[in-house]
C-alpha positions in Angstrom: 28.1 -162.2 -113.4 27.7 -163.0 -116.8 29.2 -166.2 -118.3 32.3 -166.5 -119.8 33.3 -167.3 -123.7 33.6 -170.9 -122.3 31.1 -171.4 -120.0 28.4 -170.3 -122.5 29.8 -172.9 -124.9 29.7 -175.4 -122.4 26.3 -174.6 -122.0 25.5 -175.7 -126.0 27.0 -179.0 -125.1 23.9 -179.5 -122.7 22.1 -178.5 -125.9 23.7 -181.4 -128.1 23.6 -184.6 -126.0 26.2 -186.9 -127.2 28.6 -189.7 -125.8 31.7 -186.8 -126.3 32.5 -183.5 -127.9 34.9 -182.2 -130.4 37.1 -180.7 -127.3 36.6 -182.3 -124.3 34.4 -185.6 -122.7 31.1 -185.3 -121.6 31.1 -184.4 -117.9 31.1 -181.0 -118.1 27.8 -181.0 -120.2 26.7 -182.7 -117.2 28.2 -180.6 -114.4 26.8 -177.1 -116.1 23.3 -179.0 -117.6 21.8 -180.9 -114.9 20.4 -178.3 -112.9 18.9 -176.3 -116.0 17.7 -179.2 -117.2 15.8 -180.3 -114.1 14.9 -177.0 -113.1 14.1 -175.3 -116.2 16.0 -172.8 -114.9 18.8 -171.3 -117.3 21.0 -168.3 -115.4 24.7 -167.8 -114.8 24.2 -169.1 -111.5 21.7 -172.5 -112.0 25.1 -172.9 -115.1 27.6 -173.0 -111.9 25.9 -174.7 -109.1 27.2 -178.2 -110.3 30.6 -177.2 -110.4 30.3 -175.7 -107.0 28.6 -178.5 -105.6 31.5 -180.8 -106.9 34.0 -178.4 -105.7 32.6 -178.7 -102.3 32.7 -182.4 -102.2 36.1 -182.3 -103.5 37.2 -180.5 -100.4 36.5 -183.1 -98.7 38.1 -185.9 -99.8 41.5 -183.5 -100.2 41.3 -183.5 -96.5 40.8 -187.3 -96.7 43.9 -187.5 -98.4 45.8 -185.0 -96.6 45.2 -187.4 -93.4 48.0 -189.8 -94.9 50.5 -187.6 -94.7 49.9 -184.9 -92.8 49.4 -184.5 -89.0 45.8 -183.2 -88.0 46.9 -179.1 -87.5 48.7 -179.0 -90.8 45.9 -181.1 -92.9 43.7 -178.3 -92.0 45.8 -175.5 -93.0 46.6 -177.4 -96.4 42.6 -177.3 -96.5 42.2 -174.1 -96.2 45.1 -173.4 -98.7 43.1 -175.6 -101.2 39.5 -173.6 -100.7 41.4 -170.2 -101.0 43.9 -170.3 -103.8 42.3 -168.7 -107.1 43.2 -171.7 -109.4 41.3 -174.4 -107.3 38.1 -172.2 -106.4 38.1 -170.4 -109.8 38.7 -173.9 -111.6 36.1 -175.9 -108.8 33.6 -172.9 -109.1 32.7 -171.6 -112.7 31.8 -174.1 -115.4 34.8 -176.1 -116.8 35.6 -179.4 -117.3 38.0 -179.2 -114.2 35.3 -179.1 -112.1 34.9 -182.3 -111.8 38.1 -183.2 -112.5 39.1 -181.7 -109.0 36.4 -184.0 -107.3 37.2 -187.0 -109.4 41.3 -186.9 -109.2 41.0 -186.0 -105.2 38.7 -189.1 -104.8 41.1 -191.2 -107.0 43.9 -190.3 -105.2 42.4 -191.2 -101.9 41.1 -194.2 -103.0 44.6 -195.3 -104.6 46.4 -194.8 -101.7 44.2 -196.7 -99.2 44.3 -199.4 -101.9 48.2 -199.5 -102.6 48.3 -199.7 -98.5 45.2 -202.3 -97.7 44.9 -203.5 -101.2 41.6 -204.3 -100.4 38.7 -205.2 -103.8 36.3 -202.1 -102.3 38.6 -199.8 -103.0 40.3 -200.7 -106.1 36.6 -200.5 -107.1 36.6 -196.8 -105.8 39.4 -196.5 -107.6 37.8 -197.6 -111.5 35.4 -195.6 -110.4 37.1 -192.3 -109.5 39.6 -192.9 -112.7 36.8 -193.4 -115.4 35.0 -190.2 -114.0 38.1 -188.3 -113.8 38.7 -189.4 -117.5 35.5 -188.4 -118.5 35.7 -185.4 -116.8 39.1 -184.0 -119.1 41.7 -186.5 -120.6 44.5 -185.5 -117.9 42.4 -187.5 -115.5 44.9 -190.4 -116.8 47.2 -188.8 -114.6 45.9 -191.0 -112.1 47.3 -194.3 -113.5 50.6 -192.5 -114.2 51.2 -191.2 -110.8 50.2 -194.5 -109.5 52.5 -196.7 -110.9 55.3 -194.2 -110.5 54.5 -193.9 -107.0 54.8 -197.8 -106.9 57.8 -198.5 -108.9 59.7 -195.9 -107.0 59.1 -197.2 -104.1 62.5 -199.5 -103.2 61.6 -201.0 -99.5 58.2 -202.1 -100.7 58.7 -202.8 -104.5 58.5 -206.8 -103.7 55.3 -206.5 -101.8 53.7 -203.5 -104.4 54.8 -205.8 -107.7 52.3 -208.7 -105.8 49.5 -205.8 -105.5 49.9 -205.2 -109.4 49.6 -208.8 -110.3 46.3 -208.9 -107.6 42.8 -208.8 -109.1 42.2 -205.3 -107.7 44.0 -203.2 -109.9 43.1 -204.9 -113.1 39.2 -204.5 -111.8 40.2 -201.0 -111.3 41.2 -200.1 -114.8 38.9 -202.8 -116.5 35.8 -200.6 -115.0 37.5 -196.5 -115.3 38.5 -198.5 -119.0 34.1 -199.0 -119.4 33.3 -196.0 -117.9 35.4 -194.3 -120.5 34.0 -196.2 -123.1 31.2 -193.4 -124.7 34.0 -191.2 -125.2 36.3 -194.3 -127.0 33.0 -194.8 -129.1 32.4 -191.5 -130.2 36.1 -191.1 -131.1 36.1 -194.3 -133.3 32.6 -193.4 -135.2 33.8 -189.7 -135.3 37.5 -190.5 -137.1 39.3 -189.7 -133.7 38.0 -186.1 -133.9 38.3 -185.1 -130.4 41.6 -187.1 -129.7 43.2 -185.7 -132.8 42.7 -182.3 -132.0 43.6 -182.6 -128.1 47.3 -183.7 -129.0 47.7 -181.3 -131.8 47.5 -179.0 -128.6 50.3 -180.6 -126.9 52.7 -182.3 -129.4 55.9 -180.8 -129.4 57.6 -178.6 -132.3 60.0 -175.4 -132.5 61.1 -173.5 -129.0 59.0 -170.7 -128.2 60.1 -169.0 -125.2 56.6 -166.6 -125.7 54.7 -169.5 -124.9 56.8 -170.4 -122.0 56.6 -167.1 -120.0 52.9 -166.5 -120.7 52.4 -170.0 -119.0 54.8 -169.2 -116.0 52.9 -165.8 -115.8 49.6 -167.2 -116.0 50.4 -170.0 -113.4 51.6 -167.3 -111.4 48.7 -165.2 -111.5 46.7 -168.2 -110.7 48.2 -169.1 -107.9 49.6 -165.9 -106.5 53.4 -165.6 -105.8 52.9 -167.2 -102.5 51.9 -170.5 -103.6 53.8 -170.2 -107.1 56.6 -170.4 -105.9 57.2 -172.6 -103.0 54.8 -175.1 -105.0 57.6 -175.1 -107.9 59.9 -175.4 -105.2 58.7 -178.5 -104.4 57.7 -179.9 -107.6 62.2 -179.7 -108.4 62.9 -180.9 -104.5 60.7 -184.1 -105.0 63.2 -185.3 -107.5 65.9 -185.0 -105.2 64.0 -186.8 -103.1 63.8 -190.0 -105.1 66.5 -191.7 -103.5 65.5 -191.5 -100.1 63.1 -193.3 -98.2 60.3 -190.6 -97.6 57.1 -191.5 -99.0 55.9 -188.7 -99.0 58.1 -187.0 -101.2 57.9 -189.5 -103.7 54.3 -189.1 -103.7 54.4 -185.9 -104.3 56.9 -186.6 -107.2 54.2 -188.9 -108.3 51.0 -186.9 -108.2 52.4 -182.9 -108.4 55.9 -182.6 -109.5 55.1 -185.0 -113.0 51.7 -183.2 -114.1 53.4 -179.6 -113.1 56.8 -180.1 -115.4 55.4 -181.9 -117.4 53.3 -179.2 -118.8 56.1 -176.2 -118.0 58.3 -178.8 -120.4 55.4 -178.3 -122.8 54.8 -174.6 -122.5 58.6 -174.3 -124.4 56.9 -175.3 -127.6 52.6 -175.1 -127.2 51.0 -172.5 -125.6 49.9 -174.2 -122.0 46.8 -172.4 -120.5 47.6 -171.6 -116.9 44.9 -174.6 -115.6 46.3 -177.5 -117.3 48.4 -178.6 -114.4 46.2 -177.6 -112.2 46.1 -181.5 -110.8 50.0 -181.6 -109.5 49.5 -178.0 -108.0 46.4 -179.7 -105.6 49.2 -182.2 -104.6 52.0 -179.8 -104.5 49.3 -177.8 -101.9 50.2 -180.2 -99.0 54.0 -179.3 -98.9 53.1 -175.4 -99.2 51.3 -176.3 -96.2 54.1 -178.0 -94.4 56.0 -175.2 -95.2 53.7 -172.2 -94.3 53.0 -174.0 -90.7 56.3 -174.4 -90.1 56.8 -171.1 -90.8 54.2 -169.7 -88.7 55.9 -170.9 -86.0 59.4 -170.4 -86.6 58.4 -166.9 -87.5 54.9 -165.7 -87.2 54.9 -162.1 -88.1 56.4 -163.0 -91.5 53.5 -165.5 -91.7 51.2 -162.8 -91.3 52.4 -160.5 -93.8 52.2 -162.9 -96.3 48.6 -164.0 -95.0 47.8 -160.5 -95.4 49.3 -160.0 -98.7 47.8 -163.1 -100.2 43.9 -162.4 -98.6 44.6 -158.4 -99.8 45.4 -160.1 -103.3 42.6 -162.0 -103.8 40.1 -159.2 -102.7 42.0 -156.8 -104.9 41.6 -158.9 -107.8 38.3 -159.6 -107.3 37.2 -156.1 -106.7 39.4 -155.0 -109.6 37.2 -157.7 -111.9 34.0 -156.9 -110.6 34.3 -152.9 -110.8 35.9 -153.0 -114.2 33.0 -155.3 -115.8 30.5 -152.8 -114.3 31.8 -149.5 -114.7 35.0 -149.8 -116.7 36.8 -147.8 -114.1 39.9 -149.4 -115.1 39.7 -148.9 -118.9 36.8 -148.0 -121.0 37.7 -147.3 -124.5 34.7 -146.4 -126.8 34.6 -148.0 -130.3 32.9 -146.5 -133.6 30.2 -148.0 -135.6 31.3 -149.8 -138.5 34.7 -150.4 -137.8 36.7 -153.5 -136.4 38.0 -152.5 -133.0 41.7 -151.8 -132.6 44.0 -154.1 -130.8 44.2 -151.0 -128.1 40.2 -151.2 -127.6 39.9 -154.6 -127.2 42.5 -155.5 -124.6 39.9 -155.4 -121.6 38.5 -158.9 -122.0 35.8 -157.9 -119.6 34.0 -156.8 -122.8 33.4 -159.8 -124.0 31.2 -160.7 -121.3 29.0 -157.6 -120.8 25.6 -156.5 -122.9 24.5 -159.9 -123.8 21.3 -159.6 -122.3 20.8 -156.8 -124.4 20.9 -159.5 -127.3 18.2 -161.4 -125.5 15.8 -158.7 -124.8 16.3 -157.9 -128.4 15.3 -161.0 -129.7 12.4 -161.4 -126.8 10.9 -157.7 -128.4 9.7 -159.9 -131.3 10.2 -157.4 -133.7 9.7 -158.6 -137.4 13.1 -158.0 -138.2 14.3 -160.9 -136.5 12.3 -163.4 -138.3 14.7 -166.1 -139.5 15.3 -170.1 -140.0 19.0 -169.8 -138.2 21.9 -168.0 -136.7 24.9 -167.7 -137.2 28.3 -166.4 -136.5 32.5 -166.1 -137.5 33.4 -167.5 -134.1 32.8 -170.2 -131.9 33.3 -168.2 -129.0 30.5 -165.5 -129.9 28.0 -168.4 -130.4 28.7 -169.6 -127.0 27.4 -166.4 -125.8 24.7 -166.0 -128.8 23.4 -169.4 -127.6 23.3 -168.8 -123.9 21.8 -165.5 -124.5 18.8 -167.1 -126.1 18.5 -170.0 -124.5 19.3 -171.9 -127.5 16.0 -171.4 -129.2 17.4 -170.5 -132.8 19.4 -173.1 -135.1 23.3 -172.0 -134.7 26.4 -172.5 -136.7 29.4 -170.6 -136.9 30.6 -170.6 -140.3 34.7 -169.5 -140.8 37.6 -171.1 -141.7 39.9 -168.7 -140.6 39.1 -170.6 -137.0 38.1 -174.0 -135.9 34.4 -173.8 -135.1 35.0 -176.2 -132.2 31.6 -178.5 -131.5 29.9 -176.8 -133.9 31.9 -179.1 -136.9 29.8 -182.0 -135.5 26.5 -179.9 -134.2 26.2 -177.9 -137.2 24.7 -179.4 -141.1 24.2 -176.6 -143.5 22.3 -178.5 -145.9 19.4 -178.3 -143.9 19.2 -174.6 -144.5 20.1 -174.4 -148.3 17.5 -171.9 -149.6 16.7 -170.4 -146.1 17.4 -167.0 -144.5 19.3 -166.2 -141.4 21.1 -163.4 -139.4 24.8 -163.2 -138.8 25.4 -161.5 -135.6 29.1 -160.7 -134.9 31.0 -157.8 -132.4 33.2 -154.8 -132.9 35.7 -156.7 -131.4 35.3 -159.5 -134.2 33.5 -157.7 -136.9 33.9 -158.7 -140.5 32.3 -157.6 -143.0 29.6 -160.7 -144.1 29.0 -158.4 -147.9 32.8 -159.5 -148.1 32.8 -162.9 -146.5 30.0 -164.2 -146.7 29.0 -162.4 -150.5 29.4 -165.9 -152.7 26.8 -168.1 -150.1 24.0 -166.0 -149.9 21.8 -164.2 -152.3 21.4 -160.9 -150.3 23.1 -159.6 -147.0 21.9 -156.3 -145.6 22.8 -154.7 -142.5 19.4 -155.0 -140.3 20.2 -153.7 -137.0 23.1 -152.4 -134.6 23.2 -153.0 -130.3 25.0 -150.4 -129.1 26.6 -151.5 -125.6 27.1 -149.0 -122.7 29.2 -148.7 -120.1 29.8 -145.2 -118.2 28.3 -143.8 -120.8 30.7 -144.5 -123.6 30.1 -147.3 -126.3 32.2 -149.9 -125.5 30.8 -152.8 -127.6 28.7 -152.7 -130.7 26.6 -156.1 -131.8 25.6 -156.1 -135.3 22.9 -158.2 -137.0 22.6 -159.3 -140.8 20.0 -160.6 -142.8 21.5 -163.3 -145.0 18.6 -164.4 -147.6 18.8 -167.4 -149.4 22.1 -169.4 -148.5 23.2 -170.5 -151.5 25.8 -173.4 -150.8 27.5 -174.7 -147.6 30.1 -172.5 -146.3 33.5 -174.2 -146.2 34.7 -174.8 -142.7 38.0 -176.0 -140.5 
């Protein structure tokens, strides 16, 4: 299947080596780039082999980790939970930064807790090591430190012997090297006016209660997860607080790791919109009480255990064959749009859209046709160039000029003085269209209409992709 809006982007970032990006750190140029690049092979699948090579490897050490605290028949079944819930395979699987965010927080936790038990130099090592990736990887890879010394410090019977780990060489080795292997992304920040730092909290500071925001990341968790793992999971994230005053380690580490990350962000959601794989680190955690609980209760009462087996399985295979059909035949909903006209709210709500008749786009531009001579692309939204960009292989200059929406990477990819005085095509969708004569009218000297890509599905029209000529660009576009 085609790419989605942000996995094509993530692809341009394997077209603009740098220390860090606008949006995120560098791994995931890495994760989704390695194999194209060594390969020179550039399809949907060669994008999302990394991530599902770093998914597999994070199953693994879960089930490391899983051996602390769980007894050999329920670390398997909180394995399996972990390979089959949508937000682990979906976020392990397809090209995002959590990816390896997965692999690098499951090591980290693994090698934490074997060093807060042996405290032994190797793996406080492991432990820099897993930290710094996981922090280069997405920004809640910090996580790791917090959970740590929470599950430390709350930790009465020990605390004596715990406060002597922390004033040990291991852990300060431990955050002096995930602090270095962190360092591109501290560089690039500092000679880039805290660009990417800046625009990551502006996503999560707090400001007026929106319950909206709340309920579409509750919903969106939900739908994630499924209700059967939603649920108890939360469940446990509230029970783990209660547990604070006891004795069980194992609650307070799941206090430490799941509960923290998990409310942390639902306390969030009341003001920012949350995307539904932010906390997607506690929920891993929060995984190995599910399992406690679903073992238990396949004993206490296994034909309850197997309806909701059955539910959850029928679920996931509903969903997927409900995505699958609707991107190929529109079965679901399949609206046709008109030429010339911005599609209404009621056209565009299947997102599946959005990732169909791209290659259609390529083949276009492999024809050769004279009408597609130009010195660059460009676009109104960062989101479209992804997917312009991916489509053809990045072989065309690209900048997406708007400031009605940030432009993402491209504000540091992008310099439009080096196409002053030179032609290129705007190419935009019926789900985004706006007029360039209007928008575009005081930059150029001449913008014609030049082509139109009508997109099919079940014989209706369902997407249109038009191309401009923009002649001579007068003057740099202004853009957020």
């Amino acid at each position: 299947m085609w790419p989605g809006a942000d996995e094509a982007y993530y692809y341009l970032y394997t077209l603009n080596p740098a220390l860090s990006y606008f949006d995120h750190p560098p791994m995931v140029a890495l994760a989704g780039g390695l194999i194209p690049a060594i390969f020179n092979w550039v399809t949907p699948l060669s994008l999302r082999l990394g991530p599902i090579l770093l998914f597999s490897v994070s199953v693994i050490y879960f089930h490391k980790t899983a051996d602390f605290f769980l007894d050999n028949k329920a670390k398997k079944f909180a394995t399996i939970i972990f390979m089959i819930v949508p937000m682990f395979f979906i976020s392990g699987t397809v090209l995002l930064p959590d990816a390896a965010l997965i692999l690098f927080w499951n090591m980290g936790i693994y090698y934490l807790i074997k060093a807060i038990r042996q405290n032994r130099l190797s793996s406080w090592i492991m432990v820099g090591i897993a930290a710094g990736l996981a922090m280069l990887s997405k920004y809640t890879g910090g996580f790791l430190y917090i959970g740590g010394l929470l599950y430390i410090f709350i930790r009465r019977k020990t605390l004596r012997k715990e406060r002597k780990i922390l004033l040990s060489y291991g852990p300060w080795l431990a955050a002096a090297i995930s602090l270095l292997i962190f360092s591109p992304v501290i560089i690039w920040n500092i000679n880039n006016d805290f660009a990417s730092f800046a625009f990551q909290t502006s996503r999560v500071g707090v400001g007026g209660v929106k319950f909206r925001y709340f309920y579409q990341s509750i919903f969106g968790q939900m739908g994630y997860l499924f209700p059967f793992f939603f649920f108890p999971g939360i469940y446990y994230a509230f029970k783990s607080i209660a547990g604070l005053k006891s004795s069980d380690r194992f609650r307070k580490f799941i206090f430490a790791f799941g509960a923290v990350p998990v409310l942390l962000f639902l306390f969030m959601a009341l003001f920012k919109r949350v995307l539904p794989h932010w906390p997607v680190i506690g929920y891993i955690i929060l995984t190995l009480p599910v399992a406690k609980y679903y073992l238990g209760l396949s004993n206490k009462r296994p034909k309850l255990f197997k309806f909701y087996a059955a539910a959850h399985a029928g679920l996931v295979l509903v969903a997927i064959a409900a995505v699958l059909i609707q991107v190929h035949t529109g079965f679901i909903f399949n609206r046709e749009v008109k030429l010339g006209h911005k599609a209404e709210k009621k056209d565009v709500r299947d997102i599946t859209i959005d990732i169909i008749g791209w290659d259609k786009l390529a083949d276009y531009f492999s024809a050769g046709t004279g009408k597609i001579s130009c010195d660059f692309l460009f676009t109104n939204k960062w989101y479209l160039a992804g997917q312009i960009g991916f489509a053809l292989k990045g072989n065309y200059p690209l900048m997406v000029l708007s400031s009605a929406k940030d432009a993402r990477g491209f504000i540091m990819w992008q310099d439009q003085n080096k196409f002053i005085g030179k032609d290129g095509i705007f190419i935009t969708t019926s789900k985004f269209f706006k007029d360039p004569e209007e928008k575009y009218r005081n930059y150029f000297e001449d913008i014609k209409l030049i082509d139109t890509i009508n997109i099919e599905r079940a014989g209706k029209v369902v997407k249109i992709i038009y191309l401009y000529r923009c002649s001579n660009l007068k003057k740099p576009y202004p853009v957020n």
